[in-house]
CHARMM internal coordinates of N, CA and C (Angstrom, degrees):
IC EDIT
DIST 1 N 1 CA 1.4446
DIST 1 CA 1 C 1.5270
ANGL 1 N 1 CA 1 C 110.08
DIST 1 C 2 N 1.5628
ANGL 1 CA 1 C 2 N 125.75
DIHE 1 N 1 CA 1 C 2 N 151.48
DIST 2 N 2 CA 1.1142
ANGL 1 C 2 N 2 CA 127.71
DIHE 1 CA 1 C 2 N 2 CA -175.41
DIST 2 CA 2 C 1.4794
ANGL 2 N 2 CA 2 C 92.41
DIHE 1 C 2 N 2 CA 2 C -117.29
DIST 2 C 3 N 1.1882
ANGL 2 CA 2 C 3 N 110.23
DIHE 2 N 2 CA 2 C 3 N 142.57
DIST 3 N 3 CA 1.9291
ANGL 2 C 3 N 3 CA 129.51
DIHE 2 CA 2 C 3 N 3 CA 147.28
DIST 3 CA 3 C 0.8235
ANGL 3 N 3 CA 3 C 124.64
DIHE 2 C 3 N 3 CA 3 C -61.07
DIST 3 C 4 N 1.6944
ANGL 3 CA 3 C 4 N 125.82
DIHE 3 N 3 CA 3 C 4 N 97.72
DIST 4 N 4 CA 1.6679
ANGL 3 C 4 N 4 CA 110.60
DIHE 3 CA 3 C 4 N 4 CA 163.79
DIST 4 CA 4 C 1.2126
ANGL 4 N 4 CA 4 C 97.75
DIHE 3 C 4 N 4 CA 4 C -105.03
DIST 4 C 5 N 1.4246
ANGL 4 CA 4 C 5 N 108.44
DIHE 4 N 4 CA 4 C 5 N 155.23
DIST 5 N 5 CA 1.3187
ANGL 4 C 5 N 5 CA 125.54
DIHE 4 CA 4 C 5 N 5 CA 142.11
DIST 5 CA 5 C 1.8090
ANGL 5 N 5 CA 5 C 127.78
DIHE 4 C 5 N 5 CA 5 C -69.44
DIST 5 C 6 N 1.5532
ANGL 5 CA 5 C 6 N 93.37
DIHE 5 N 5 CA 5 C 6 N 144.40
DIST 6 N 6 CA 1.1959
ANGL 5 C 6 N 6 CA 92.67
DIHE 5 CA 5 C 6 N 6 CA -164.40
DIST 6 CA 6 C 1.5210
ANGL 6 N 6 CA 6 C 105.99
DIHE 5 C 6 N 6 CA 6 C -111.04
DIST 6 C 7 N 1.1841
ANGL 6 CA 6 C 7 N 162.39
DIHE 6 N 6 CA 6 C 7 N 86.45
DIST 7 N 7 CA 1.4293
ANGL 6 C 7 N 7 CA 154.48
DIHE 6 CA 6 C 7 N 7 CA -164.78
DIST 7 CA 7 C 1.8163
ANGL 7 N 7 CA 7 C 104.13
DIHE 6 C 7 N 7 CA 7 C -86.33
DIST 7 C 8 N 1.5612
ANGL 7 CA 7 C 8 N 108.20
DIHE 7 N 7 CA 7 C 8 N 149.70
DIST 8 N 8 CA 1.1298
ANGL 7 C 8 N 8 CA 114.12
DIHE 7 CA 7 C 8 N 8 CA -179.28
DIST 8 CA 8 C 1.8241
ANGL 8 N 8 CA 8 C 100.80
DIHE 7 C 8 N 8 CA 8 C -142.75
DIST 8 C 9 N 1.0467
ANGL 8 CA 8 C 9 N 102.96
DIHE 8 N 8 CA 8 C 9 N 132.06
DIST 9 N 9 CA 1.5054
ANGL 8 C 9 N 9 CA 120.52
DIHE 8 CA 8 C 9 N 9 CA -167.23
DIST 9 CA 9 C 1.4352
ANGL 9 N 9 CA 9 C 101.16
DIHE 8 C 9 N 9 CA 9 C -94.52
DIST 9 C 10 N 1.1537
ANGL 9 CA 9 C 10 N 141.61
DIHE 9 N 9 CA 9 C 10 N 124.30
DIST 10 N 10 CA 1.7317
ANGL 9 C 10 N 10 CA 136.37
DIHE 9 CA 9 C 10 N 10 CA 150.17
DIST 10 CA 10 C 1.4834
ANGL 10 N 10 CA 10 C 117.39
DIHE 9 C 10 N 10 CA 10 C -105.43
DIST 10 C 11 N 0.9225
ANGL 10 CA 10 C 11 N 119.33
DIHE 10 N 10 CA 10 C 11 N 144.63
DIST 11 N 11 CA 1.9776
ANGL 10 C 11 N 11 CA 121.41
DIHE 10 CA 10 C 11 N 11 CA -170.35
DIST 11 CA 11 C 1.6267
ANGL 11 N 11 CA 11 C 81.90
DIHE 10 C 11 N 11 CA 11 C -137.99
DIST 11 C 12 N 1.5469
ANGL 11 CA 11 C 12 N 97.55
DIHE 11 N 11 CA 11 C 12 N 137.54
DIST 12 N 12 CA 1.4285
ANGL 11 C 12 N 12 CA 133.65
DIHE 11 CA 11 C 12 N 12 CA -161.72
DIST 12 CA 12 C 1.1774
ANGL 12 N 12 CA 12 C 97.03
DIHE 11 C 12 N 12 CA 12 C -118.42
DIST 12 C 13 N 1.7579
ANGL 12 CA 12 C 13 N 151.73
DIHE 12 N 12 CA 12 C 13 N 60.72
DIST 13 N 13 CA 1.4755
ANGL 12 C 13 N 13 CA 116.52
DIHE 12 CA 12 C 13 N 13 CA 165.14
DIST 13 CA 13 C 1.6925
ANGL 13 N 13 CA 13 C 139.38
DIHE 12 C 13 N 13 CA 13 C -26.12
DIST 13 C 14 N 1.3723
ANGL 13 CA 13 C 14 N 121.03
DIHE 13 N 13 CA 13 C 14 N 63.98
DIST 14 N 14 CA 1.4174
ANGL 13 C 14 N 14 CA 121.38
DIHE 13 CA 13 C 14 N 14 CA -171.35
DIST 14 CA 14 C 1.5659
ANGL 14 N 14 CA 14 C 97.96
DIHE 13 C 14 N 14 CA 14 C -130.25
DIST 14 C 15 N 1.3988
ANGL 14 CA 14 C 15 N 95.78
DIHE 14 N 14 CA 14 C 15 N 161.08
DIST 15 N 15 CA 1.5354
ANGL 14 C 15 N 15 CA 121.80
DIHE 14 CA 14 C 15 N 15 CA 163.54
DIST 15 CA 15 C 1.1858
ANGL 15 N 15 CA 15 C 100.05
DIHE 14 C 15 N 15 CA 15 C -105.01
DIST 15 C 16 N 1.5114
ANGL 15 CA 15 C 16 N 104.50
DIHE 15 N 15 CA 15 C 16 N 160.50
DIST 16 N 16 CA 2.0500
ANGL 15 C 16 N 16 CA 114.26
DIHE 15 CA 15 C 16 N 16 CA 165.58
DIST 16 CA 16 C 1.8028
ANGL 16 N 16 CA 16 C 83.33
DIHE 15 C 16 N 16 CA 16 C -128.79
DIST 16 C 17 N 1.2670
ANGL 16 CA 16 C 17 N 109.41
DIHE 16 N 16 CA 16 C 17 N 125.16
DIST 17 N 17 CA 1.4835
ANGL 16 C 17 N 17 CA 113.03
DIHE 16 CA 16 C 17 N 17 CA 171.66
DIST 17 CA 17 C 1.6459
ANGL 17 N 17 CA 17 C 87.83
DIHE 16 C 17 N 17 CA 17 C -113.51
DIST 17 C 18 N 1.5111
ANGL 17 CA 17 C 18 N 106.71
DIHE 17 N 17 CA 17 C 18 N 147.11
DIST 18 N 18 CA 1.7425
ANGL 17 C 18 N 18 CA 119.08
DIHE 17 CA 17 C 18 N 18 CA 163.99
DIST 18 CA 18 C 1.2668
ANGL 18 N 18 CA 18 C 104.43
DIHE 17 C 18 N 18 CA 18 C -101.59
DIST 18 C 19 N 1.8540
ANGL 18 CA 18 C 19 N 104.59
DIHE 18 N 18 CA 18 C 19 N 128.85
DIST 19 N 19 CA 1.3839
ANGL 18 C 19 N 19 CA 115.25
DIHE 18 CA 18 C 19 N 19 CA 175.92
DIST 19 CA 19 C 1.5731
ANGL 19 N 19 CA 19 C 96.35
DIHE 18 C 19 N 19 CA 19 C -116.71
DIST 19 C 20 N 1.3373
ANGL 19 CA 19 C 20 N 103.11
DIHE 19 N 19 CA 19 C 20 N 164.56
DIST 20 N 20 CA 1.5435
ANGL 19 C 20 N 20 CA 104.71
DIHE 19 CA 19 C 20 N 20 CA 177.62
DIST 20 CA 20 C 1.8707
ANGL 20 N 20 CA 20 C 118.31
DIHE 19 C 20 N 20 CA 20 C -58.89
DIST 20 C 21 N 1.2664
ANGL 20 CA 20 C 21 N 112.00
DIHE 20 N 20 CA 20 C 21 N 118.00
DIST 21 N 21 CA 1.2020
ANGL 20 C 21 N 21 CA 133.48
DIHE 20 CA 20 C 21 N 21 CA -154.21
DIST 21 CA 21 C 1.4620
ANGL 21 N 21 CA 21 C 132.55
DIHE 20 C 21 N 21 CA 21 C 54.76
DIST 21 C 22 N 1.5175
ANGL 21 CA 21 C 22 N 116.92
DIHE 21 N 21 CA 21 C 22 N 23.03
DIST 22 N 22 CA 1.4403
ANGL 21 C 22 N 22 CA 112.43
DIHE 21 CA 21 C 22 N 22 CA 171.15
DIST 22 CA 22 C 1.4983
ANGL 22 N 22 CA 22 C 115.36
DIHE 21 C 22 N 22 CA 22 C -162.29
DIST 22 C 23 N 1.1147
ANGL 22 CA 22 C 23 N 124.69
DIHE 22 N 22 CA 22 C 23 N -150.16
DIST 23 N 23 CA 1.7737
ANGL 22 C 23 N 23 CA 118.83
DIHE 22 CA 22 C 23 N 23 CA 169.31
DIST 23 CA 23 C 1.4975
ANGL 23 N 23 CA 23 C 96.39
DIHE 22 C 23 N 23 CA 23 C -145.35
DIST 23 C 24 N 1.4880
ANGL 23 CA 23 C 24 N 96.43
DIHE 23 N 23 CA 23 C 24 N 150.03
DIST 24 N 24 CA 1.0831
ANGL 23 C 24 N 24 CA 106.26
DIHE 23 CA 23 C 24 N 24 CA 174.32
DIST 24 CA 24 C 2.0279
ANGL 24 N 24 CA 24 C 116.19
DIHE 23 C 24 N 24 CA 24 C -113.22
DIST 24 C 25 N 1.3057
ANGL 24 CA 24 C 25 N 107.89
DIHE 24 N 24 CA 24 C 25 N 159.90
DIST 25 N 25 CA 1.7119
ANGL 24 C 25 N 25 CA 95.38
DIHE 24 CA 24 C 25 N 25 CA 163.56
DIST 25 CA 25 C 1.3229
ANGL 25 N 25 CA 25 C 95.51
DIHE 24 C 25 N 25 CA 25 C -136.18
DIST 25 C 26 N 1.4220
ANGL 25 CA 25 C 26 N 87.77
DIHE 25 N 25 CA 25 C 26 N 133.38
DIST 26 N 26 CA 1.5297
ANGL 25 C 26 N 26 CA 134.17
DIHE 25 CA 25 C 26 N 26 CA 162.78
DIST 26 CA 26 C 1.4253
ANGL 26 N 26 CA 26 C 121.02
DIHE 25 C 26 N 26 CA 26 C -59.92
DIST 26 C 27 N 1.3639
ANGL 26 CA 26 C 27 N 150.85
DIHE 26 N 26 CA 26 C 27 N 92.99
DIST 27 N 27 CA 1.6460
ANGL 26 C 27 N 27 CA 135.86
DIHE 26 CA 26 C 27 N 27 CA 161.07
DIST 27 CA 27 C 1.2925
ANGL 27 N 27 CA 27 C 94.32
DIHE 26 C 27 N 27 CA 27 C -72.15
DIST 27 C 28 N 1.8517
ANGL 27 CA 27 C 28 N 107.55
DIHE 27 N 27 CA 27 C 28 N 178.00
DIST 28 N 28 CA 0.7751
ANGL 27 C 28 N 28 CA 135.70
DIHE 27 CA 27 C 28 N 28 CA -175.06
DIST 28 CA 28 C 1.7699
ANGL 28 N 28 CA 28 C 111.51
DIHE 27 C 28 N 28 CA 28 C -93.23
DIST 28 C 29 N 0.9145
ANGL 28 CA 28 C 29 N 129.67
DIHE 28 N 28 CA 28 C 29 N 128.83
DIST 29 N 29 CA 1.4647
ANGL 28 C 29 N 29 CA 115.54
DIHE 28 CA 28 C 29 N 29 CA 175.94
DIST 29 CA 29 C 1.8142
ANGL 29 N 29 CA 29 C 118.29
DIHE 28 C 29 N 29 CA 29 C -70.63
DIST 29 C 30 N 1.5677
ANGL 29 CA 29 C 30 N 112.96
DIHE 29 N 29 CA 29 C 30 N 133.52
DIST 30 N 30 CA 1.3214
ANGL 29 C 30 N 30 CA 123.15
DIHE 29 CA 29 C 30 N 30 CA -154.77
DIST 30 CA 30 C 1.8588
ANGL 30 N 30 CA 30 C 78.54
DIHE 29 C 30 N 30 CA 30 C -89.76
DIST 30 C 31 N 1.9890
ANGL 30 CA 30 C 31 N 100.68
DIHE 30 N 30 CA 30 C 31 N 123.84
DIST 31 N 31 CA 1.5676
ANGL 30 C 31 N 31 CA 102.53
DIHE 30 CA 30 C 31 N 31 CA 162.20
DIST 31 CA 31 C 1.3504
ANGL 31 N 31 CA 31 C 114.29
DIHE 30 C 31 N 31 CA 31 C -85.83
DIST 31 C 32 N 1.2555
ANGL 31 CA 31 C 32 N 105.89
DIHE 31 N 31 CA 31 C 32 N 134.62
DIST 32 N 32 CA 1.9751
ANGL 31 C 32 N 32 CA 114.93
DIHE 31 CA 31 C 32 N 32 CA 174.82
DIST 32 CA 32 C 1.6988
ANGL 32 N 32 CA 32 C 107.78
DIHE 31 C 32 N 32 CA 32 C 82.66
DIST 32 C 33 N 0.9108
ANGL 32 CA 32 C 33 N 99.97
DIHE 32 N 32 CA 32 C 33 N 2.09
DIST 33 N 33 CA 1.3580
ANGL 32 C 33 N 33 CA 100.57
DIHE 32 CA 32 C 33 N 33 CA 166.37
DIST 33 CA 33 C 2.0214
ANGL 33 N 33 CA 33 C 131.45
DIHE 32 C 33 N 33 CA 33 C -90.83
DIST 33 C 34 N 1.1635
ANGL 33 CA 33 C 34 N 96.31
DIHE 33 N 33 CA 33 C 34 N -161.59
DIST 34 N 34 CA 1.9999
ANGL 33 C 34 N 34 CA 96.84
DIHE 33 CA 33 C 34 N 34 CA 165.58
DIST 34 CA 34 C 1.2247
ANGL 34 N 34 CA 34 C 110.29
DIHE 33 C 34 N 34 CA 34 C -38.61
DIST 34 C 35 N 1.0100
ANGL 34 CA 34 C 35 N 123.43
DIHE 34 N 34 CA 34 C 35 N -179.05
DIST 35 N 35 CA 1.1967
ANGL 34 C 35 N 35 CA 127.51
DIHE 34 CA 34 C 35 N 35 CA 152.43
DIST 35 CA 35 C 1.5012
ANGL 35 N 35 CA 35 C 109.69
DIHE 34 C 35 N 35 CA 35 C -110.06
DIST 35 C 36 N 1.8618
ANGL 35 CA 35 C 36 N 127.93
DIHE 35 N 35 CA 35 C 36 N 140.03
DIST 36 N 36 CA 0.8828
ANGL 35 C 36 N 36 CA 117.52
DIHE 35 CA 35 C 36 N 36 CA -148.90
DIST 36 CA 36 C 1.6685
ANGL 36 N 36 CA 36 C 100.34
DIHE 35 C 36 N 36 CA 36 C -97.29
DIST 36 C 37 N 1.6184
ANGL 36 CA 36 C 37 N 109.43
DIHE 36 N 36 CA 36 C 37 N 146.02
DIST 37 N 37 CA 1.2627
ANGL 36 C 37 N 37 CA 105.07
DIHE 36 CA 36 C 37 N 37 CA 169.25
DIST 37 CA 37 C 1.6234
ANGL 37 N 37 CA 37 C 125.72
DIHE 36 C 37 N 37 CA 37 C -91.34
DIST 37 C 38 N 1.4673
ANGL 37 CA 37 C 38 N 104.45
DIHE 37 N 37 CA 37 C 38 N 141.82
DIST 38 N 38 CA 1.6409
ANGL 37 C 38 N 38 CA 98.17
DIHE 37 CA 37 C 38 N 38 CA -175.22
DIST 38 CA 38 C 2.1075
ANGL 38 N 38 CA 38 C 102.09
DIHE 37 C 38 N 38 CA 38 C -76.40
DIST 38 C 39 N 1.5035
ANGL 38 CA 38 C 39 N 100.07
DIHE 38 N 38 CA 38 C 39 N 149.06
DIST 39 N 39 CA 1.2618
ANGL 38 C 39 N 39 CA 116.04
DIHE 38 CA 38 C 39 N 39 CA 173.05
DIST 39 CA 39 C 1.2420
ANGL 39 N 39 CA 39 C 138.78
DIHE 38 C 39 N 39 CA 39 C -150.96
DIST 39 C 40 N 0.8253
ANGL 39 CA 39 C 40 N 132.83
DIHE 39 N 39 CA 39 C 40 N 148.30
DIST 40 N 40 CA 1.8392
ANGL 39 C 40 N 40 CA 122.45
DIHE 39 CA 39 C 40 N 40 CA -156.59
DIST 40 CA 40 C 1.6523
ANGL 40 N 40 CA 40 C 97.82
DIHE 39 C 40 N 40 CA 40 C -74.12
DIST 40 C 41 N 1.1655
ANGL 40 CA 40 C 41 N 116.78
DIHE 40 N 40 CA 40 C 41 N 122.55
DIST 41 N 41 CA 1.5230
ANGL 40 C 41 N 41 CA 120.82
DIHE 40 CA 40 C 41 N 41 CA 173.29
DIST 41 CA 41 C 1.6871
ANGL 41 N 41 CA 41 C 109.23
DIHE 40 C 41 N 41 CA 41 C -54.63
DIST 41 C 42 N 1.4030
ANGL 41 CA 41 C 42 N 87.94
DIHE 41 N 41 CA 41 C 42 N 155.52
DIST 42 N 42 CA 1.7839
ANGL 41 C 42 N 42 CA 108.34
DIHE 41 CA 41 C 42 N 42 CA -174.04
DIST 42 CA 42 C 1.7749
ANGL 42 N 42 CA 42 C 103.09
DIHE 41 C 42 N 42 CA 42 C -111.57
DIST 42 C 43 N 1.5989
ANGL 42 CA 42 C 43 N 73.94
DIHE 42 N 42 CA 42 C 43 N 100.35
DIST 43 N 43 CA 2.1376
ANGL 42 C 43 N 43 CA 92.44
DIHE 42 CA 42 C 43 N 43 CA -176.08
DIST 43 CA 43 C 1.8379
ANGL 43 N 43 CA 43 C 98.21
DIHE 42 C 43 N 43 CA 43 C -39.43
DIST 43 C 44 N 1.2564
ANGL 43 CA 43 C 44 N 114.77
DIHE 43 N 43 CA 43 C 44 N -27.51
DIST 44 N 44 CA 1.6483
ANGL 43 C 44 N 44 CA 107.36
DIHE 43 CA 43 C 44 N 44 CA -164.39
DIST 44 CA 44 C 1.3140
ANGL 44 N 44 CA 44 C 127.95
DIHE 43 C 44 N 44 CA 44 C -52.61
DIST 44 C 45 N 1.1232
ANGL 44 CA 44 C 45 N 93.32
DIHE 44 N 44 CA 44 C 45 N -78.00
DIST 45 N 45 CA 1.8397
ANGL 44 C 45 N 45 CA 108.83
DIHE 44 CA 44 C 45 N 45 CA 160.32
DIST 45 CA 45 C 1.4427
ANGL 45 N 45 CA 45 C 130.20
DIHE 44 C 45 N 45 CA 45 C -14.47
DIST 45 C 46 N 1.7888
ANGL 45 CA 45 C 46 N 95.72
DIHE 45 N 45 CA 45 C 46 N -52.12
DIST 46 N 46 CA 1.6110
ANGL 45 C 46 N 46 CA 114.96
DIHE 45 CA 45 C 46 N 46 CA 174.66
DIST 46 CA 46 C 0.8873
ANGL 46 N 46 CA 46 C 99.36
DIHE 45 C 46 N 46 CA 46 C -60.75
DIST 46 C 47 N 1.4403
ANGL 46 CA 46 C 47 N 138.24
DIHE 46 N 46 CA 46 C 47 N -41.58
DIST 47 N 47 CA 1.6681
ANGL 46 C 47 N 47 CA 128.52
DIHE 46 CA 46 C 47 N 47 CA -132.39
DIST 47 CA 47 C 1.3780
ANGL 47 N 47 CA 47 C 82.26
DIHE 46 C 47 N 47 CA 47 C -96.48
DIST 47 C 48 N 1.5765
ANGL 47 CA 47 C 48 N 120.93
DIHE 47 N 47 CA 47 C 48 N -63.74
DIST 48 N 48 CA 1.5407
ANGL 47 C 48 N 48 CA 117.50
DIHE 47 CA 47 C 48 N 48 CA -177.84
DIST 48 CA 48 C 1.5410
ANGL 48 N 48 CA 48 C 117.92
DIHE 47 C 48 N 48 CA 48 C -39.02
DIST 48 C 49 N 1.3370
ANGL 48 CA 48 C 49 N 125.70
DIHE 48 N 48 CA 48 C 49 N -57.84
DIST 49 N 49 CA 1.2945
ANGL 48 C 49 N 49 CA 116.33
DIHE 48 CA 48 C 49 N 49 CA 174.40
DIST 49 CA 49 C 1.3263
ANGL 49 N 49 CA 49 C 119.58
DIHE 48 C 49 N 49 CA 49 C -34.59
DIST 49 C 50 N 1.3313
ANGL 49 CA 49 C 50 N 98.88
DIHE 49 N 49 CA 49 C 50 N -74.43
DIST 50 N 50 CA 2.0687
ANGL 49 C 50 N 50 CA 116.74
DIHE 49 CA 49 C 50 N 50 CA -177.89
DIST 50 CA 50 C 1.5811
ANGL 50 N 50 CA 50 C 98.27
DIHE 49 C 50 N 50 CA 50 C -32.54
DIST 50 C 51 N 1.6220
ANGL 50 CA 50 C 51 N 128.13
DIHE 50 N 50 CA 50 C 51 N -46.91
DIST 51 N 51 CA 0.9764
ANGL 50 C 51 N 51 CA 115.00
DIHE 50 CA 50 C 51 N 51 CA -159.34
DIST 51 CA 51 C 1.6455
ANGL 51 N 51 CA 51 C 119.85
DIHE 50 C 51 N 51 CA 51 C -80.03
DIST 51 C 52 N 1.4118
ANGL 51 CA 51 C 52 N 87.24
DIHE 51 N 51 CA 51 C 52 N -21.48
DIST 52 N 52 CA 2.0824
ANGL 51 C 52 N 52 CA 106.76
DIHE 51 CA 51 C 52 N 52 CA 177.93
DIST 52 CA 52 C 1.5041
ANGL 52 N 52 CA 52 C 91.03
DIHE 51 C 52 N 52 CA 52 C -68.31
DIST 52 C 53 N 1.2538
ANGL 52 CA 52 C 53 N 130.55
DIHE 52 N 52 CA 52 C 53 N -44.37
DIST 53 N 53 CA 1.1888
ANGL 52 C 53 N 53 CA 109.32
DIHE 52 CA 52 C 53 N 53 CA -179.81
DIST 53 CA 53 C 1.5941
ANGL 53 N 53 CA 53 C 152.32
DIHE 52 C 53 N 53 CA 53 C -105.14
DIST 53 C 54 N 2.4142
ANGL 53 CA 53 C 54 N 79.17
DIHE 53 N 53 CA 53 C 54 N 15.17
DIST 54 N 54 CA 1.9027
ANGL 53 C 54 N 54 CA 78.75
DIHE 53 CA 53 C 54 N 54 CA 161.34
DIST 54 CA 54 C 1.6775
ANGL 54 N 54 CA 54 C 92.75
DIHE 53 C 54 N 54 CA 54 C -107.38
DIST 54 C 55 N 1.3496
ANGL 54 CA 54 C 55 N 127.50
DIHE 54 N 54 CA 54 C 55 N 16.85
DIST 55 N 55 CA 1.2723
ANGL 54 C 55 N 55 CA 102.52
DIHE 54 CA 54 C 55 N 55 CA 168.47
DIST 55 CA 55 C 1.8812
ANGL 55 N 55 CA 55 C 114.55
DIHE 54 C 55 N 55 CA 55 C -115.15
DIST 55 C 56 N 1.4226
ANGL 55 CA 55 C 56 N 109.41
DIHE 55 N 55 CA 55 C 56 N 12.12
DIST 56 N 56 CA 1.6034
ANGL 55 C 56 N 56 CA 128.94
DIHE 55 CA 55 C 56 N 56 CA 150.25
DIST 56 CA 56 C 1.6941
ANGL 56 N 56 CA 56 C 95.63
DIHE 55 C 56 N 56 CA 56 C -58.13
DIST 56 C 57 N 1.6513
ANGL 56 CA 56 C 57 N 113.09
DIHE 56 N 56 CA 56 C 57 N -79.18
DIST 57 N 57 CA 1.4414
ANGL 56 C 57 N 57 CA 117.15
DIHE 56 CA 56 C 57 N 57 CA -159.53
DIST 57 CA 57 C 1.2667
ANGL 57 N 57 CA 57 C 109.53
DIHE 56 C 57 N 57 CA 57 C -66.44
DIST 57 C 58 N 1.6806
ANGL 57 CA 57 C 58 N 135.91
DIHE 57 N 57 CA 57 C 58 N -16.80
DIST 58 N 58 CA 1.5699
ANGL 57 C 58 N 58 CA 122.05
DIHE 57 CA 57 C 58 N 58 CA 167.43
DIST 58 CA 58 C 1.9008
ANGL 58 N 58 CA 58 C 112.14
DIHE 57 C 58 N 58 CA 58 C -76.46
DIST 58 C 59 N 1.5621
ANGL 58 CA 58 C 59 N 117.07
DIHE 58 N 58 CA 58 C 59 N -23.34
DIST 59 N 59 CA 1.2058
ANGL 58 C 59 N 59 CA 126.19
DIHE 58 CA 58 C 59 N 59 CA 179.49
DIST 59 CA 59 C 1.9168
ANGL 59 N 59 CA 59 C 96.49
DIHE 58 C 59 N 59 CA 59 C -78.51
DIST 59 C 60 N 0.9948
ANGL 59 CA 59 C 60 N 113.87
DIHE 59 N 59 CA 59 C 60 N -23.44
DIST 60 N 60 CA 1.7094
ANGL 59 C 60 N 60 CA 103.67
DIHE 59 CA 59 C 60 N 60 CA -171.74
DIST 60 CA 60 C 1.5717
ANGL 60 N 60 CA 60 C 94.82
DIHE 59 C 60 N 60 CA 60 C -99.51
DIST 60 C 61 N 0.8317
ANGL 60 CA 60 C 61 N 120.69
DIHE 60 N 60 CA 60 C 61 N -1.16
DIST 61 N 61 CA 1.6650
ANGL 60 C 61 N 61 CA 130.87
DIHE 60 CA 60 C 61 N 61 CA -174.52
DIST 61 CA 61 C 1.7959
ANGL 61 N 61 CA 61 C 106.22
DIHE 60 C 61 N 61 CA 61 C -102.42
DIST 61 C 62 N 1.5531
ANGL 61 CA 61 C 62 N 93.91
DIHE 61 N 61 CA 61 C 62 N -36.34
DIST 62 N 62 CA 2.1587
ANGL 61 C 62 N 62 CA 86.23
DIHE 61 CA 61 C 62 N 62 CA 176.73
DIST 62 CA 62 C 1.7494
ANGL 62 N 62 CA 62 C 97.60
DIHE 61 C 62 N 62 CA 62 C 99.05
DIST 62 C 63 N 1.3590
ANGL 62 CA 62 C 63 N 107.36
DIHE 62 N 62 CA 62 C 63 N -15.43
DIST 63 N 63 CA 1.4008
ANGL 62 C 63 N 63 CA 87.40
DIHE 62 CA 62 C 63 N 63 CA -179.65
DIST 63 CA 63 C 1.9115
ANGL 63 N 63 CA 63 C 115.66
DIHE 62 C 63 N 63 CA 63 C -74.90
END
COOR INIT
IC SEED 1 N 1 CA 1 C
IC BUILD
């Protein structure tokens, strides 16, 4: 038997806008749908992302 690797891609329609002291994400607004309600963003998410991706660039870096 051989080993492949298997890679799986996910695409997120979002923005990250920077507000003074934090980030925000942006969705996309759903056409013909609900109407969307405004809500105070959930710092979490952001923080997890940002962090997948300074610890992507220290793993592609060797550190």
């Amino acid at each position: 038997m051989s080993a492949t690797t298997t890679h799986i891609t996910v695409r997120v329609p979002l923005k990250i806008r920077r507000r003074p002291g934090r980030k925000t994400m942006i969705t996309p607004v759903a056409t013909g749908g609900a109407a969307m309600q405004l809500t105070r963003p959930d710092p979490a998410p952001v923080k997890a992302l940002a962090r997948g991706f300074r610890f992507q660039r220290l793993l592609d870096e060797g550190r």
